[in-house]
C-alpha positions as CSV (number, residue, x, y, z in Angstrom):
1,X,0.0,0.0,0.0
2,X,2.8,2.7,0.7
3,X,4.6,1.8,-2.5
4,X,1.4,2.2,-4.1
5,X,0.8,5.6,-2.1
6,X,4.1,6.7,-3.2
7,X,4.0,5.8,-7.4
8,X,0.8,7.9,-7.0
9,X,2.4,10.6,-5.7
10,X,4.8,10.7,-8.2
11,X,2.5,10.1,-10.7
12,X,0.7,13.1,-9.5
13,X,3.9,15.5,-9.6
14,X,4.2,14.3,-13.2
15,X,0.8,15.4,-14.8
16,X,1.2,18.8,-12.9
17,X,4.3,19.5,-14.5
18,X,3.3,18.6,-18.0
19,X,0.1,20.5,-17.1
20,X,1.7,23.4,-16.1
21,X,4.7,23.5,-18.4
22,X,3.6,22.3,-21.8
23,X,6.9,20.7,-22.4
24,X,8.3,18.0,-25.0
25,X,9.3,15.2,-23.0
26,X,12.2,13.0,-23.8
27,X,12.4,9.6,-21.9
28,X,15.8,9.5,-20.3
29,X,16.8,6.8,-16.9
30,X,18.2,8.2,-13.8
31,X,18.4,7.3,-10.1
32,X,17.8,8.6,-6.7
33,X,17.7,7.6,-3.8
34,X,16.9,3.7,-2.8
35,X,13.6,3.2,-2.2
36,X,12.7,0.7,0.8
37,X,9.9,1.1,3.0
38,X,11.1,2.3,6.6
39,X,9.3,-0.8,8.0
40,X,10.7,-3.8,6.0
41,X,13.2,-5.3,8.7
42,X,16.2,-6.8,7.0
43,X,18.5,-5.7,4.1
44,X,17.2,-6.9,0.7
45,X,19.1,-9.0,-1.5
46,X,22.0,-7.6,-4.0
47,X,20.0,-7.0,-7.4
48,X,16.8,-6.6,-6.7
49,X,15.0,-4.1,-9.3
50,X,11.9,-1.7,-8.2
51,X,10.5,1.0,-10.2
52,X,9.5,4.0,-8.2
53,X,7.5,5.7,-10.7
54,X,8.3,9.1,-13.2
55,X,9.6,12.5,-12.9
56,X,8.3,15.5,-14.6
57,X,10.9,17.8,-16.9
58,X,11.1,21.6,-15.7
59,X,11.1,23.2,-12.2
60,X,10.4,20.3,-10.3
61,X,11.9,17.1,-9.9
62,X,10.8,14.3,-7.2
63,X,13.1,12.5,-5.4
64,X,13.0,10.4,-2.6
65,X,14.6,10.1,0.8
66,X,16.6,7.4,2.6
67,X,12.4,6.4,4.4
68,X,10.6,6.6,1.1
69,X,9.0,10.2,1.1
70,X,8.3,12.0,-1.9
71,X,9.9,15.3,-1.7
72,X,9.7,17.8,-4.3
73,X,13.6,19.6,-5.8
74,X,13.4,23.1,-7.3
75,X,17.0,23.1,-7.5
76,X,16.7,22.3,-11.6
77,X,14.8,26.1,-11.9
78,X,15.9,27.1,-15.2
79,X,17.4,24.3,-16.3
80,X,16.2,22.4,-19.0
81,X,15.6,18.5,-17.6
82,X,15.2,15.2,-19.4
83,X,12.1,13.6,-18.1
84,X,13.6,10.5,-16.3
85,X,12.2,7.6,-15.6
86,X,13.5,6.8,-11.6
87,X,15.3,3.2,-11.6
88,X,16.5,1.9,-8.5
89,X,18.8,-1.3,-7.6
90,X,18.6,-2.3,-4.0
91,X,22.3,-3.4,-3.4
92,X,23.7,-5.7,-0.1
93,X,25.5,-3.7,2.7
94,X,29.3,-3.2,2.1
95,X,31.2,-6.1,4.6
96,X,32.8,-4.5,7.3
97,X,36.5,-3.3,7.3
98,X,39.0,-2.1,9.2
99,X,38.4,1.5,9.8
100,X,35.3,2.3,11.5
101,X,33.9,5.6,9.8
102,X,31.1,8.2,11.8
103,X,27.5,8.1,11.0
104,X,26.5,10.9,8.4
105,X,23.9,12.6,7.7
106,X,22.2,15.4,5.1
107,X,21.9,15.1,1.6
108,X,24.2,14.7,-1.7
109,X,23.2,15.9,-5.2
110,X,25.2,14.1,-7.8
111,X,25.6,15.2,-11.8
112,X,26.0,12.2,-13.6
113,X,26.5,11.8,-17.7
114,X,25.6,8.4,-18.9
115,X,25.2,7.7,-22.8
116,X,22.9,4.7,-23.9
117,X,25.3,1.9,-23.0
118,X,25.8,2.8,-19.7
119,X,22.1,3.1,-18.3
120,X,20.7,4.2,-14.7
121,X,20.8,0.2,-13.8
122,X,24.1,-0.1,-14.4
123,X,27.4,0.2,-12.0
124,X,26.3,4.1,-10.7
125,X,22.8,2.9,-9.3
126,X,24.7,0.2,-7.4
127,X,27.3,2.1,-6.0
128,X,25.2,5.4,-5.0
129,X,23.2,2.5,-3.3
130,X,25.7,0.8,-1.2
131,X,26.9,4.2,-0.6
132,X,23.4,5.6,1.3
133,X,23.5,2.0,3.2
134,X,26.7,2.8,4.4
135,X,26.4,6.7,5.4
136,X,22.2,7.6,5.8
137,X,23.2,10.2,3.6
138,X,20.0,10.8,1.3
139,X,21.1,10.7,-2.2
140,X,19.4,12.8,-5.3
141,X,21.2,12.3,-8.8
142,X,20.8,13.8,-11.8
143,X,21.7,11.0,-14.7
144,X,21.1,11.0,-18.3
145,X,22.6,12.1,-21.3
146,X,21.1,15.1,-21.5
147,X,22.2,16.4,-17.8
148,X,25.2,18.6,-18.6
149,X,23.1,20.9,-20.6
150,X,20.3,20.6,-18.0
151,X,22.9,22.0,-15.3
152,X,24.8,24.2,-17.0
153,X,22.5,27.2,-16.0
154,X,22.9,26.0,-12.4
155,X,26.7,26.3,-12.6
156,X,26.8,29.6,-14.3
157,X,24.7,31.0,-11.2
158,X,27.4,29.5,-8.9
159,X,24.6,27.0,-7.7
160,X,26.1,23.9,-8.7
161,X,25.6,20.3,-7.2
162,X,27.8,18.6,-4.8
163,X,29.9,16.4,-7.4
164,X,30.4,16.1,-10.6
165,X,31.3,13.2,-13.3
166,X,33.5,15.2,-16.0
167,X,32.1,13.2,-18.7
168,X,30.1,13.8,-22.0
169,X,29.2,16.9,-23.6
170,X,28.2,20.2,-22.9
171,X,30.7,20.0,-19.9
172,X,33.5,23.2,-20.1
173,X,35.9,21.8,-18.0
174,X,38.4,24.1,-18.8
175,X,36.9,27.0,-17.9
176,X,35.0,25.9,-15.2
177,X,38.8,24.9,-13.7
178,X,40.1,28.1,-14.9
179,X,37.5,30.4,-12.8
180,X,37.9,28.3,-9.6
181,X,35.0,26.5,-9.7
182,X,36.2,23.1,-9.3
183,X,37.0,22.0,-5.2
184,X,41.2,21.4,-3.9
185,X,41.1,17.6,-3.0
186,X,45.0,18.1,-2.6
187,X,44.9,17.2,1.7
188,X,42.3,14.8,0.4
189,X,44.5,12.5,-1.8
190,X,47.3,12.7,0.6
191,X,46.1,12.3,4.1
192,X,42.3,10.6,3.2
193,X,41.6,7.0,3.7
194,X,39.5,5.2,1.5
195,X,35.9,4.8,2.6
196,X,35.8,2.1,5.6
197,X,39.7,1.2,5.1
198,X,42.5,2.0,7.0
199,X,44.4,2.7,3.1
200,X,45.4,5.6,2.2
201,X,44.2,7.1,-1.0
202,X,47.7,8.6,-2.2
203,X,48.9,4.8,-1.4
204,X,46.5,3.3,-4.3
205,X,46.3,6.3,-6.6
206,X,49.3,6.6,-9.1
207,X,50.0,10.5,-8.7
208,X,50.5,10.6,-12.2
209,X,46.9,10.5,-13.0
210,X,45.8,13.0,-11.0
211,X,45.2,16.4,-12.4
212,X,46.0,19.4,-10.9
213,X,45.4,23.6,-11.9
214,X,48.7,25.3,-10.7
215,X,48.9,24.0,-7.1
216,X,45.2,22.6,-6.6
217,X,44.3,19.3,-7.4
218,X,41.3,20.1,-9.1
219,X,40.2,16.7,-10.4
220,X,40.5,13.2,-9.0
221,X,40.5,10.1,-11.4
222,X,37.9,7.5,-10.9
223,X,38.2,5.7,-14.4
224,X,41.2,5.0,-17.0
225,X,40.9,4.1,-20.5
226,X,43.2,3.1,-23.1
227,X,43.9,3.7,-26.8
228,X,45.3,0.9,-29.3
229,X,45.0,-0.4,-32.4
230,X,42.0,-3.2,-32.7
231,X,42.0,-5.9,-35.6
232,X,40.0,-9.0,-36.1
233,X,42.3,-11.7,-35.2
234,X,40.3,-14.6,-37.4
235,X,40.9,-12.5,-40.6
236,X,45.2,-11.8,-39.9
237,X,45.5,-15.2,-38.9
238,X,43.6,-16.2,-42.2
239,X,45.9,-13.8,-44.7
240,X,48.9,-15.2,-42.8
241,X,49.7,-11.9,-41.4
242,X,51.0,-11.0,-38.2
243,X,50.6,-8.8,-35.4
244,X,53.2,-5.7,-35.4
245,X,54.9,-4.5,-32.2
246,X,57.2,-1.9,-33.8
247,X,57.6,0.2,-37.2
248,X,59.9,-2.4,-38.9
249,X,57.3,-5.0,-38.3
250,X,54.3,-2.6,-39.7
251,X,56.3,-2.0,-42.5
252,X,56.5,-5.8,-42.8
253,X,53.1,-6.1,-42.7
254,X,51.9,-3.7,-44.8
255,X,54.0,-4.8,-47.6
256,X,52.3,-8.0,-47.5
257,X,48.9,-6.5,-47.0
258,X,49.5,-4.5,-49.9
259,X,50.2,-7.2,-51.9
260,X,46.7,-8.8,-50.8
261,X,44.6,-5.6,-52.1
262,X,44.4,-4.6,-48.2
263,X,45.3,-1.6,-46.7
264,X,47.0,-1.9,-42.7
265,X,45.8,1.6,-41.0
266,X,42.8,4.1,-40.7
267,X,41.1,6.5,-37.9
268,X,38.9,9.0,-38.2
269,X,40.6,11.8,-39.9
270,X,37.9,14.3,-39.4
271,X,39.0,14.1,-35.2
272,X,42.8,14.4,-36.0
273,X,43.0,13.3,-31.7
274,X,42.2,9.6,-32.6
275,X,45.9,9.5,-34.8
276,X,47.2,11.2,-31.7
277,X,46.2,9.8,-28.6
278,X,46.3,6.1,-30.1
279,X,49.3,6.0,-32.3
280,X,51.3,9.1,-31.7
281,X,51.6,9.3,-27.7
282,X,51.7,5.8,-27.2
283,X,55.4,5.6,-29.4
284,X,56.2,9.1,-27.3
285,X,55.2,7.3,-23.8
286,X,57.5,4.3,-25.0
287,X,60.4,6.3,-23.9
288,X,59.0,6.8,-20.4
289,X,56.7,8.5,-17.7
290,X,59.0,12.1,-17.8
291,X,59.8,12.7,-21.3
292,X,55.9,11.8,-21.9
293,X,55.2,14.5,-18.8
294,X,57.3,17.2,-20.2
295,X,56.3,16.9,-23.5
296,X,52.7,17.0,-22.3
297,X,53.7,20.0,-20.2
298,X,53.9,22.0,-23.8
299,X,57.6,22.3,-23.2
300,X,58.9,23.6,-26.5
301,X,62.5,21.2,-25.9
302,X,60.5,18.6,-25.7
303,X,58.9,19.0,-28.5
304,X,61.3,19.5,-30.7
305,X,63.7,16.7,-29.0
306,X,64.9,14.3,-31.4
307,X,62.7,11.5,-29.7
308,X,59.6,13.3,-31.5
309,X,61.1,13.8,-34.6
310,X,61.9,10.4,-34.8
311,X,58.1,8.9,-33.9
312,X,57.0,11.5,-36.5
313,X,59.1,10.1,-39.2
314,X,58.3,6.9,-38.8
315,X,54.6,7.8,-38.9
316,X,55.4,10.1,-42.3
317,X,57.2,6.8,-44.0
318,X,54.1,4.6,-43.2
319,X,51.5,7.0,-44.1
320,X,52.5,9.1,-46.6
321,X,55.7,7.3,-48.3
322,X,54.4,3.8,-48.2
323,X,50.8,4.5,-48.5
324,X,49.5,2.2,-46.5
325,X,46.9,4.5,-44.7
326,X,43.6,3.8,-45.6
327,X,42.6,6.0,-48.9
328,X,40.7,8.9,-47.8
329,X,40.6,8.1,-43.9
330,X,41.3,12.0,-43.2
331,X,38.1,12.8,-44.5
332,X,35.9,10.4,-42.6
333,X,33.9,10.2,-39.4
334,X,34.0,7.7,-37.3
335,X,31.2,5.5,-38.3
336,X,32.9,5.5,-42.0
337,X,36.4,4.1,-41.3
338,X,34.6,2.0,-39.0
339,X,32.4,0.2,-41.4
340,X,35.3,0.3,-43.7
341,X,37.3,-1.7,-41.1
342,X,34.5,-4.6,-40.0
343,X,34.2,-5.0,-44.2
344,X,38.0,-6.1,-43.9
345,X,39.2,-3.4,-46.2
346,X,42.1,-2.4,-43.6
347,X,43.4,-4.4,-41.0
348,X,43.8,-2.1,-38.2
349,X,42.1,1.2,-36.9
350,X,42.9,3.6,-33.9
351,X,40.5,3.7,-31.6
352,X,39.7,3.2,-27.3
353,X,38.5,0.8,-25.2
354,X,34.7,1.8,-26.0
355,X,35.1,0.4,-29.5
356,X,33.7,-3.0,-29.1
357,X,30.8,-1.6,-27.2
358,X,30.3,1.2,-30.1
359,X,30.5,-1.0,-33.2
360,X,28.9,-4.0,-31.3
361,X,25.7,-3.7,-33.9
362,X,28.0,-4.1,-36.9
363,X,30.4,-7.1,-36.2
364,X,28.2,-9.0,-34.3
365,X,26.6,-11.2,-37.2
366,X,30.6,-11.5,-39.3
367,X,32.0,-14.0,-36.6
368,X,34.6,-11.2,-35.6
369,X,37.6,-11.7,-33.0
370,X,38.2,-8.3,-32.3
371,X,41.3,-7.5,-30.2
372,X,43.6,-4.9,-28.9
373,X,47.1,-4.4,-29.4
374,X,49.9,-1.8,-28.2
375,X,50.6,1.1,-31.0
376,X,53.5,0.4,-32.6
377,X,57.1,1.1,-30.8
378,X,59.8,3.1,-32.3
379,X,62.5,0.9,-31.0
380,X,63.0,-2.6,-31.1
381,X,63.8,-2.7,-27.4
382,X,61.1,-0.8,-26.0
383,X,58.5,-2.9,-24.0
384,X,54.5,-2.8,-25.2
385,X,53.4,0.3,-23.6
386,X,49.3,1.6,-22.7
387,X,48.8,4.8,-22.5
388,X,46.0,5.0,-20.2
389,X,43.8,8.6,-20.1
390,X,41.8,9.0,-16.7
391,X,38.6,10.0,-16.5
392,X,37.8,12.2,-13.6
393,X,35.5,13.8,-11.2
394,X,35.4,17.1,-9.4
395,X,33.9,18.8,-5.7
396,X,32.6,22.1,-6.8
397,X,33.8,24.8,-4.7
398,X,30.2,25.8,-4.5
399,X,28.8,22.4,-2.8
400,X,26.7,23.0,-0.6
401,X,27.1,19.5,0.8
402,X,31.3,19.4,0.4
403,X,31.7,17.3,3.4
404,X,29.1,14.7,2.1
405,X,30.7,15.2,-1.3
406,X,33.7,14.5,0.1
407,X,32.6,11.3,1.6
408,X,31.5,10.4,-1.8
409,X,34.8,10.5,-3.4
410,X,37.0,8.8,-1.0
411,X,33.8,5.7,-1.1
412,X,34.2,6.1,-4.9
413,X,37.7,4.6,-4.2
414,X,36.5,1.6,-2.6
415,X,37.8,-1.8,-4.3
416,X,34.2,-2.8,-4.6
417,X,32.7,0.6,-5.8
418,X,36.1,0.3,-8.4
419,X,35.1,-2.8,-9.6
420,X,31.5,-2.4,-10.0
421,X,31.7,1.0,-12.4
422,X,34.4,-1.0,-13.9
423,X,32.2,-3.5,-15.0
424,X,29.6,-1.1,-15.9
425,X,31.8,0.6,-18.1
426,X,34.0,-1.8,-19.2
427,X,37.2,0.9,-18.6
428,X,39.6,0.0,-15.8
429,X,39.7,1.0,-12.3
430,X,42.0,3.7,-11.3
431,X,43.9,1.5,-8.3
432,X,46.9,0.2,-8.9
433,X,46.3,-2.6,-6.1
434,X,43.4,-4.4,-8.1
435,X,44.1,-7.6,-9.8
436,X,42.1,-7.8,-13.0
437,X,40.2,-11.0,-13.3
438,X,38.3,-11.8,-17.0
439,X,36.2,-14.3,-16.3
440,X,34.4,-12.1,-14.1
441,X,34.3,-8.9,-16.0
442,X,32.5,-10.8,-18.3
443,X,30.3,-12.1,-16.2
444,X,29.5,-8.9,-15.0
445,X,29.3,-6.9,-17.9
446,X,26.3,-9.2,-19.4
447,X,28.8,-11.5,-21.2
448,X,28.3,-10.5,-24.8
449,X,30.6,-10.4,-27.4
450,X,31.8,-6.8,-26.6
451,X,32.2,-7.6,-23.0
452,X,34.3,-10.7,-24.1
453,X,36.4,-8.3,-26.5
454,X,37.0,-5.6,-24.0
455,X,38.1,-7.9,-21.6
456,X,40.7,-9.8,-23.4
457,X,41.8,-5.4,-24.4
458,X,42.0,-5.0,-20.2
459,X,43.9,-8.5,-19.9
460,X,46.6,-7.6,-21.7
461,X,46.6,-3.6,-20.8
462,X,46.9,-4.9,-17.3
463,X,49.1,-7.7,-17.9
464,X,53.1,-7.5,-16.6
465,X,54.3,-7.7,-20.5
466,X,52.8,-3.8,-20.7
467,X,54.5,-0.6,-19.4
468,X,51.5,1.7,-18.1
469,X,52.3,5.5,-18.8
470,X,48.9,8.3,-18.0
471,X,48.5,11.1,-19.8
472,X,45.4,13.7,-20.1
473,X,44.1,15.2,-23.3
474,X,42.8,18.9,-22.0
475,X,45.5,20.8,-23.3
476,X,43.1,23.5,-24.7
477,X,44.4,25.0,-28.0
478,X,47.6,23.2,-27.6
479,X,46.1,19.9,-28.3
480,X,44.2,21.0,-30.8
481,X,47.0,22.4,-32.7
482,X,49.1,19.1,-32.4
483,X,46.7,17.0,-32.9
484,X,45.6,19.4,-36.5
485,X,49.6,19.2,-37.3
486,X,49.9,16.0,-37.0
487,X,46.8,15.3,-38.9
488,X,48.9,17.1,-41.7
489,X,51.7,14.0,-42.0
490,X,49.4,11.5,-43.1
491,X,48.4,13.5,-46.5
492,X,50.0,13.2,-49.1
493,X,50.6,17.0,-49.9
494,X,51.2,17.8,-46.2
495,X,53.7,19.5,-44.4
496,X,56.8,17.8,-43.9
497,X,58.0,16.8,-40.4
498,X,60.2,20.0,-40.1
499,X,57.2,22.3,-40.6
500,X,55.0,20.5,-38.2
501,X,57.5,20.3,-35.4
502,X,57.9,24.2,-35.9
503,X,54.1,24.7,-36.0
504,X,53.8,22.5,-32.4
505,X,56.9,24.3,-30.9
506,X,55.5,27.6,-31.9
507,X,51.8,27.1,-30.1
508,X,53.4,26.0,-27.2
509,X,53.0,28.1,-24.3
510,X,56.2,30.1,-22.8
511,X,58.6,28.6,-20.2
């Protein structure tokens, strides 16, 4: 009867809304808070699924509270809301660990982006669960892909939420950084434990992910993800090729691919960053965590060291000289070179982690074994490297709940929480003391054929044969520039290596 009561109630708030608004409604899942009557004795079992009922788009959202009651949110005035659809996931109570953490209370109001592969009942409905079991804090997130536009009006009155996932569109990170509007988690990362443990977060956290905007440490990594180049294992194996792990062998291969009518290479030339962040920086992290650092730091020696010149030359002699780039790949969008890949017209494409997930409705029904391999090295010597780009989250200086918020983050470094979005996401979990286990990422990532792929990519991305360098791509106009220059040696009427070094030294910014 009260679960009834309540999907009335919301029901209720819904037709108002419409009524009073007149607005198009666009179905979109989210989650709040978990909804469990305040009488049930027990904890309920780990997956069970209840529907709570709809939100209306506009000036009111409803949201729930730790006990079940409906309370209306005017916090979205202005802002322009996907009508959501409120999905919860009743979740088991963390086990207990070492470190005994105080009782909280208040609220937390989350902004989440989620595209359609990564829905409201996935790994962040869990984990925002577990984490109201463990604190009484009463939980209201805003998820869809549609909420960074929704929230943006919020943030440009200074009335942000409490946290933020810095993913998706319509986020401007850079400026938002740039004005101060992002939280210092600097005393966080070094003297904060991990939700419930007696670890350290600074002891599990690789520094060299974190982000920081002169001295603050303006954005904590939650995820990682990885560029390569991906090829259908079946289809080499058949052609008698092989599997390159420097530029003499690519050459080697593409030779022979040639010979065969087939091309070896291709990426989406119309975003010049996919040749860059999964070809280019993984040969420039091959030489190691500080020459990658400087040269990310837009330091002009760097750049123009003979290290670069040499990755770019390569690159120049296996586009451009020896044709073996795909024919007209700097033209195309992504869904282009990737048809063009699953119809076996080249053998390998530059792409991340996502791309099994992505493509999943066009190699499904051609018996694909799609797999992952480290870009190409410069010297024979070098070992395989990743090059793993976090993804991050922020506090807003601006919470109004930063203590909660707080809580939040060091939970969201939780082995469990880790391994849960991991799955969700199918990226890899930012601590360095997880052992990756495949068999159950594919369990728990549904066990398709994507899962399957992306989990063989993490294997060997996590595997000891692989150096692990991190780098981040919000370099402003500085990326863009290298990543438009670079775009320019694998033409053939483009600039010569010379000219683009020039170009990338000149753009970058003054000692």
């Amino acid at each position: 009867m009260k679960k009834m009561i309540r999907c009335l109630a919301l029901l209720s708030a819904v037709l108002m809304c419409m009524t009073a608004t007149g607005c198009n409604l666009i179905l979109e899942e989210t989650v709040t808070s978990r909804y469990m009557d305040s009488d049930t004795p027990g904890t309920p079992s780990q997956g069970d699924i209840s529907t709570d009922g709809t939100t209306a788009d506009g000036d009111i959202t409803v949201v729930t509270d730790n006990a079940g009651n409906v309370k209306p949110d005017k916090s979205n005035a202005g802002g322009k809301a996907d009508v959501v659809k409120r999905t919860t996931v009743t979740t088991a109570k963390p086990a207990d660990t070492a470190r005994q953490e105080p009782k909280l209370s208040g609220k937390l109001e989350l902004q989440i982006f989620t595209n359609e592969s990564q829905t409201a009942d996935g790994g962040w409905t869990k984990v925002i669960n577990a984490f109201e079991d463990a604190t009484g804090i009463a939980v209201t997130a805003h998820i869809g892909s549609s909420v960074n536009t929704m929230m943006s009006a919020r943030w440009r009155k200074d009335n942000p939420p409490d946290f933020i996932w810095l993913d998706g569109s319509g986020i401007p990170d850079v400026q938002y950084e740039a004005a101060g509007k992002f939280a210092d988690l600097s005393d966080l990362y070094q003297n904060g434990y991990v939700y419930g443990t007696e670890t350290k977060i600074k002891n599990v956290i690789d520094k060299n992910m974190l982000r920081y905007h002169g001295n603050a440490l303006t954005r904590m990594p939650l995820l990682n993800i990885a560029g390569g180049l991906w090829y259908d294992a079946k289809f080499l194996e058949s052609k008698g090729l092989s599997v390159p792990q420097n530029y003499t062998e690519l050459l080697e291969t593409a030779k022979k691919a040639k010979t065969l009518g087939l091309s070896t290479y291709t990426y989406p030339g119309l975003y010049p960053s996919y040749c860059m962040s999964n070809f280019i920086i993984p040969a420039i992290a091959a030489y190691g965590q500080s020459y990658l650092d400087a040269w990310l730091s837009g330091s002009k020696a760097a750049m123009q060291d003979a290290r670069f010149k040499k990755v770019l030359e390569n690159y120049t002699a296996f586009c451009r000289t020896g044709g073996y780039l795909m024919t007209g790949s700097t033209t195309m969008d992504h869904t282009s070179t990737q048809q063009k890949w699953i119809n076996h017209q080249t053998l390998f494409i530059a792409n991340g982690l996502w791309l099994p997930d992505e493509t999943r409705k066009l190699w499904a029904a051609k018996n694909f074994d799609m797999t992952w391999t480290t870009s190409p090295l410069i010297e024979s010597n070098q070992k395989p490297t990743a090059v793993l780009n976090s993804k991050y989250i922020a506090v807003p200086t601006k919470a109004k709940n930063k203590e909660n918020a707080l809580a939040f983050v060091r939970f969201l470094m939780r082995e469990d929480s880790q391994k849960t979005l991991m799955y969700s996401f199918g990226y890899m979990g930012v601590r360095t003391d997880m052992k990756f286990d495949t068999a159950q990422f594919i369990r728990e990532s549904g066990g398709s054929d994507a899962a399957k792929a992306t989990a063989k990519a993490l294997d060997r991305i996590m595997s000891s044969g692989v150096q692990r360098v991190y780098w981040h791509e919000s370099w402003g106009s500085l990326g863009e520039t290298i990543a438009t220059e670079i775009n320019e040696l694998s033409v053939t009427n483009g600039k010569s290596v010379d000219q683009v070094i020039a170009a990338i030294a000149a753009a970058a910014p003054k000692p």
